[in-house]
Structure formats: C-alpha cells, structure tokens
Jmol script that loads the backbone (N, CA, C; Angstrom):
load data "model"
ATOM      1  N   UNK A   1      10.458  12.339 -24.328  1.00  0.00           N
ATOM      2  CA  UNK A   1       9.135  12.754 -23.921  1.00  0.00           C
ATOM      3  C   UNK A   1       8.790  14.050 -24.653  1.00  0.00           C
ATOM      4  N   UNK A   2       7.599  14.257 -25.076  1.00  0.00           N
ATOM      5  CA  UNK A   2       7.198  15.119 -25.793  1.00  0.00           C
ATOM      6  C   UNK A   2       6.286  16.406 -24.358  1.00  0.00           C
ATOM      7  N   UNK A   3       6.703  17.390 -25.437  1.00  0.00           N
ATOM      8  CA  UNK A   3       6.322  18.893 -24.562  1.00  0.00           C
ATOM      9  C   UNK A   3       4.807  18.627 -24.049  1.00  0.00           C
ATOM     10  N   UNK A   4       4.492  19.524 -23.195  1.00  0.00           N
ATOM     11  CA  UNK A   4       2.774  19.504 -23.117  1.00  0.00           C
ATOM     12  C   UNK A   4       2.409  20.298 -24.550  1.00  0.00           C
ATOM     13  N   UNK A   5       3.151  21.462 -25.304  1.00  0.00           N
ATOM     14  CA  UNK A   5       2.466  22.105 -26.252  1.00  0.00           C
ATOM     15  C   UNK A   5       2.341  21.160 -27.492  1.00  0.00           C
ATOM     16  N   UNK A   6       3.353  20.003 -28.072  1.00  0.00           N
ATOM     17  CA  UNK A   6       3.742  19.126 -28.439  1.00  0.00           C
ATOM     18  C   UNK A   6       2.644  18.114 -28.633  1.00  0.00           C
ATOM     19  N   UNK A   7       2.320  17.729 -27.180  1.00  0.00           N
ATOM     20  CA  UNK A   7       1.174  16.788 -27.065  1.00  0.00           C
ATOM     21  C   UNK A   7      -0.162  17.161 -27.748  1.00  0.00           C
ATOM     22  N   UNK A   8      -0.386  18.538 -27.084  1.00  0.00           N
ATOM     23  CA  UNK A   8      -1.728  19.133 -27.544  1.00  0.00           C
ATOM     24  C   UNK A   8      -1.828  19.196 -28.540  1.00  0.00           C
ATOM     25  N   UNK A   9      -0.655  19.462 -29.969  1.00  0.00           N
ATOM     26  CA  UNK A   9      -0.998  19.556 -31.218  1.00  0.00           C
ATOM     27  C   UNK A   9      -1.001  18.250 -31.625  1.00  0.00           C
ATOM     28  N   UNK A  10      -0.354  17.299 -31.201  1.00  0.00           N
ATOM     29  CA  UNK A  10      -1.248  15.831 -31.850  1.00  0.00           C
ATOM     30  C   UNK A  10      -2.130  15.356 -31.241  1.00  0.00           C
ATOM     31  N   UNK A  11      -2.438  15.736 -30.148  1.00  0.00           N
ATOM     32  CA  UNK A  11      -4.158  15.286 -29.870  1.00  0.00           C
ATOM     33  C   UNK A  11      -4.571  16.312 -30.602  1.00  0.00           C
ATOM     34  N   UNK A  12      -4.641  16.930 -31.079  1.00  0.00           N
ATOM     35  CA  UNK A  12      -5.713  17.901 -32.039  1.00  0.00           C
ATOM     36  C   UNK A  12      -5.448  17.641 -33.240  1.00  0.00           C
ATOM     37  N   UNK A  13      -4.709  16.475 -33.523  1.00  0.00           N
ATOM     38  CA  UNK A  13      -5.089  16.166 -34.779  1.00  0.00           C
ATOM     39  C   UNK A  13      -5.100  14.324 -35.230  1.00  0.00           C
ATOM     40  N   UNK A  14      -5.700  13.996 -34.103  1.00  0.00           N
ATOM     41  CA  UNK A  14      -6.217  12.868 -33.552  1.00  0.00           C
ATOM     42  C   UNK A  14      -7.980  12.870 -33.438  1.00  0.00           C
ATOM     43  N   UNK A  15      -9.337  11.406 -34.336  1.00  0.00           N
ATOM     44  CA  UNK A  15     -10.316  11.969 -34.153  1.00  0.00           C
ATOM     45  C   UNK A  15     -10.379  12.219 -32.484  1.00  0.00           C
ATOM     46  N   UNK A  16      -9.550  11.069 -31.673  1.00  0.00           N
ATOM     47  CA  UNK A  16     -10.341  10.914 -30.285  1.00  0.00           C
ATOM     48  C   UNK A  16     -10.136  12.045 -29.644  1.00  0.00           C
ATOM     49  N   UNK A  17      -8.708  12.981 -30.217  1.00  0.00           N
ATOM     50  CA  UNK A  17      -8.515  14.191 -29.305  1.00  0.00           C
ATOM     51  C   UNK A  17      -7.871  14.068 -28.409  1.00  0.00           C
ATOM     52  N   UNK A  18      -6.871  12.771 -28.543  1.00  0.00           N
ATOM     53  CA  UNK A  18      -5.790  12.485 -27.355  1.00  0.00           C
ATOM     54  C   UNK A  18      -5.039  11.641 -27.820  1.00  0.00           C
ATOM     55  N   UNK A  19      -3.885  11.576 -27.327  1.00  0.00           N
ATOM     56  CA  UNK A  19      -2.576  10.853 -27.594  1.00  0.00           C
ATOM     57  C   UNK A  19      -2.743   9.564 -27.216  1.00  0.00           C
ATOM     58  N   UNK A  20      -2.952   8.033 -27.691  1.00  0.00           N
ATOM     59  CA  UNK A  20      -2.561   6.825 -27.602  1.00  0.00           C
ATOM     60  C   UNK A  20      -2.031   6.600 -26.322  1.00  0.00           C
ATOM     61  N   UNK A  21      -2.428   5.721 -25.551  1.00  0.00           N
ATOM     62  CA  UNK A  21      -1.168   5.495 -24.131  1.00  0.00           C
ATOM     63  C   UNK A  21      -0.423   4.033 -25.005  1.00  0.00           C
ATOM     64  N   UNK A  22       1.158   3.999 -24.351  1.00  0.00           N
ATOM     65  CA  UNK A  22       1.827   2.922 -24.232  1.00  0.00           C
ATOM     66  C   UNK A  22       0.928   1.466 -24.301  1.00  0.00           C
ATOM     67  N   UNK A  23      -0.220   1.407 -22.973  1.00  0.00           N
ATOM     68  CA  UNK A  23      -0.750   0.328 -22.930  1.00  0.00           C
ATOM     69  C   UNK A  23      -1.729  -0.124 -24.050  1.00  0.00           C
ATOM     70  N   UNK A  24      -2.828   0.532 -24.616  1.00  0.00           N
ATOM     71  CA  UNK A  24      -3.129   0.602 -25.919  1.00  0.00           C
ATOM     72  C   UNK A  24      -2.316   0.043 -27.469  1.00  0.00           C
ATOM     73  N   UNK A  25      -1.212   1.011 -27.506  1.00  0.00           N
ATOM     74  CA  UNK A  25      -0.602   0.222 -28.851  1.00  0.00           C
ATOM     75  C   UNK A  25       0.073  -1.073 -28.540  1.00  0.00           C
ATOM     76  N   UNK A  26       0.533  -1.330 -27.307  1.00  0.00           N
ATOM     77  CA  UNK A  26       0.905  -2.677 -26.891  1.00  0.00           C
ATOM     78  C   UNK A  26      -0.103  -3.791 -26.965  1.00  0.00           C
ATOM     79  N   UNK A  27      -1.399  -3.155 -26.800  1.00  0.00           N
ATOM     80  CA  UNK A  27      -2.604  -4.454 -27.067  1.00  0.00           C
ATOM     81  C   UNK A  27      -2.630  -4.257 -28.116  1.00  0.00           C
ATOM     82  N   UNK A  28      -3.050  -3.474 -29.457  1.00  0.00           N
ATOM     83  CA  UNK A  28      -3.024  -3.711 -30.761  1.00  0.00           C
ATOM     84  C   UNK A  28      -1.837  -4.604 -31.604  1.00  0.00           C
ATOM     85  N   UNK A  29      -0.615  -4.522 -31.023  1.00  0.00           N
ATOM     86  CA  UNK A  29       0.633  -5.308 -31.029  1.00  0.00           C
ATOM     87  C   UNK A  29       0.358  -6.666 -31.069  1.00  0.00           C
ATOM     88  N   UNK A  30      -0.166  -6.914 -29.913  1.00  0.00           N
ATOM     89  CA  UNK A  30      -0.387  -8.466 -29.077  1.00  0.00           C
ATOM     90  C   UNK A  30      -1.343  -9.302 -29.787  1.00  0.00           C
ATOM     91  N   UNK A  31      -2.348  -8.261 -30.226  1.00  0.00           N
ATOM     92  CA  UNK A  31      -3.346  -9.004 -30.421  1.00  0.00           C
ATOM     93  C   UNK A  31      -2.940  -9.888 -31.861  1.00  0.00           C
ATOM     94  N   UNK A  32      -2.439  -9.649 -32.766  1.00  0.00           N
ATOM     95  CA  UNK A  32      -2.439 -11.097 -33.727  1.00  0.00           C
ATOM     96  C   UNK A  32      -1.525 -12.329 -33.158  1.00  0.00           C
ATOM     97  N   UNK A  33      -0.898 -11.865 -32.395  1.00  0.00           N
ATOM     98  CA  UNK A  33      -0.118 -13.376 -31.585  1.00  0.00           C
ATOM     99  C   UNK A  33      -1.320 -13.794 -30.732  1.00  0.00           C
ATOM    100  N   UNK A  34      -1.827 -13.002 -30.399  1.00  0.00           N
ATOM    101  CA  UNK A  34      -3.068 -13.863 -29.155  1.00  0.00           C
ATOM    102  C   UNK A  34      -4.159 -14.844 -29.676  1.00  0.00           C
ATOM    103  N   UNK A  35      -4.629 -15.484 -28.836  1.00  0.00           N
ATOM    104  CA  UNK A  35      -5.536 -16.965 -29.131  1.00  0.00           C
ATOM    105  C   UNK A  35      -6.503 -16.122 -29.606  1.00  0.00           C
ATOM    106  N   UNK A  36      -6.994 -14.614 -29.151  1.00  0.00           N
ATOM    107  CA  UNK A  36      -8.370 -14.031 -29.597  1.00  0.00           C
ATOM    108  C   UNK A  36      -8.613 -14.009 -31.230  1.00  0.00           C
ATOM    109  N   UNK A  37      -7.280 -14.330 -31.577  1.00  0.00           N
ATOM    110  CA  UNK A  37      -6.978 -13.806 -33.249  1.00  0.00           C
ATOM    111  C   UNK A  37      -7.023 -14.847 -34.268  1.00  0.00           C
ATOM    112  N   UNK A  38      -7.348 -16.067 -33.296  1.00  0.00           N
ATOM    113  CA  UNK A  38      -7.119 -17.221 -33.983  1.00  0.00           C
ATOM    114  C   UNK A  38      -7.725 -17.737 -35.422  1.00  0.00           C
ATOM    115  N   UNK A  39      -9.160 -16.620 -35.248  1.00  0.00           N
ATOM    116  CA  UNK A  39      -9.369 -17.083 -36.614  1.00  0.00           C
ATOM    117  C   UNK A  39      -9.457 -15.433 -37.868  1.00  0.00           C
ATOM    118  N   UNK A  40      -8.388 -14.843 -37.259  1.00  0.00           N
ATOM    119  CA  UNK A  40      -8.404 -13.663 -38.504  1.00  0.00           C
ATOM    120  C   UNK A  40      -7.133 -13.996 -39.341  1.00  0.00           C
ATOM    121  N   UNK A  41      -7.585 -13.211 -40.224  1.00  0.00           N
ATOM    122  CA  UNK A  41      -6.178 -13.565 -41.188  1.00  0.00           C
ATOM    123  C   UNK A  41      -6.490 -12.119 -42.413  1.00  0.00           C
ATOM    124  N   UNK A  42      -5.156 -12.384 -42.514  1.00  0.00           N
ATOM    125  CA  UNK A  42      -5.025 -11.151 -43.819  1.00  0.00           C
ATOM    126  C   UNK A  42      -5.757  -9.955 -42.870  1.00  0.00           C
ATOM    127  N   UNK A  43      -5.245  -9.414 -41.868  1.00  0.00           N
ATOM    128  CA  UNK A  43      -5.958  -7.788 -41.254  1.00  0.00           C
ATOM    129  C   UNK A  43      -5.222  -6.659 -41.368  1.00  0.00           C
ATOM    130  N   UNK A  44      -5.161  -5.783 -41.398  1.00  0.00           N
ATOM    131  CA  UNK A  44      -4.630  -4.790 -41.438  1.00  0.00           C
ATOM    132  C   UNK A  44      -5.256  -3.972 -39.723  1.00  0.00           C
ATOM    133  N   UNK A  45      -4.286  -3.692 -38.977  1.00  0.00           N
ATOM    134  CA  UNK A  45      -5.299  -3.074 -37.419  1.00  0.00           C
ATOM    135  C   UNK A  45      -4.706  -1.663 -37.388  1.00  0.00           C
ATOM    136  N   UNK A  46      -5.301  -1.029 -37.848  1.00  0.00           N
ATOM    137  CA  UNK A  46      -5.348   0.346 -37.810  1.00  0.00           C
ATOM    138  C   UNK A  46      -5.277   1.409 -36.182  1.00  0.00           C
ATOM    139  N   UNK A  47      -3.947   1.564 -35.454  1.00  0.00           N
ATOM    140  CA  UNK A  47      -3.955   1.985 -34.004  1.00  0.00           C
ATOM    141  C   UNK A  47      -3.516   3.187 -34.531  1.00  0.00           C
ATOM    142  N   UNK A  48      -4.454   4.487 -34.244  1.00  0.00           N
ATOM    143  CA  UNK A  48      -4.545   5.589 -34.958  1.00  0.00           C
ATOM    144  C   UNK A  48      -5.514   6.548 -34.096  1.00  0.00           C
ATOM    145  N   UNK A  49      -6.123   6.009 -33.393  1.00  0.00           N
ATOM    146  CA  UNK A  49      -7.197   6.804 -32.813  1.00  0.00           C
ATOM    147  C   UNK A  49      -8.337   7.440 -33.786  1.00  0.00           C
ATOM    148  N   UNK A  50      -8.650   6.746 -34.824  1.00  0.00           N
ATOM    149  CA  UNK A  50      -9.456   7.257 -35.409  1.00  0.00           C
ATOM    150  C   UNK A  50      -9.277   8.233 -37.050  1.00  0.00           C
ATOM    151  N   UNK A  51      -7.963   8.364 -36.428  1.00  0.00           N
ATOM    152  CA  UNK A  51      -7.416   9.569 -37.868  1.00  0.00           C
ATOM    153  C   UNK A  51      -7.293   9.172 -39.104  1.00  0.00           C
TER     154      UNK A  51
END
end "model"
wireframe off; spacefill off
backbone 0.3
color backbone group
C-alpha cells in the first residue's frame, strides 16, 4: 500500500487528479473478453486516467 504523501504525488500527476481504483482497471481488463467487445479488434485501451 502506498503512503497518503505517495498517493498525492501520483494523483497530481494524473489528468483526473486521482489514483485509478482496483475496480476500474479490472473493467478495462475484462472488457476485450466481454460480449461488449465483440466487434472491436486491433485496440489499444489506454487505463491511465487521462495522462
């Protein structure tokens, strides 16, 4: 687990200004196995918050 001072300097250098939760990069994960994805191909999914 990362410090609170830790945290604050990568949310500040994040656009959204906050650290990613667990549940978030787990849906960016999921999503090319999922039926929603069925018709992408060749993607690149950028889970970054913006940066």
């Amino acid at each position: 687990m990362l410090s609170p001072e830790r945290q604050a300097k990568g949310a500040a250098a994040v656009a959204m200004g906050r650290v990613g939760t667990p549940e978030e990069v787990a849906s960016a994960v999921l999503y090319p196995a999922s039926p929603e994805a069925s018709y992408v191909t060749a993607a690149n999914l950028a889970v970054a918050g913006g940066a």
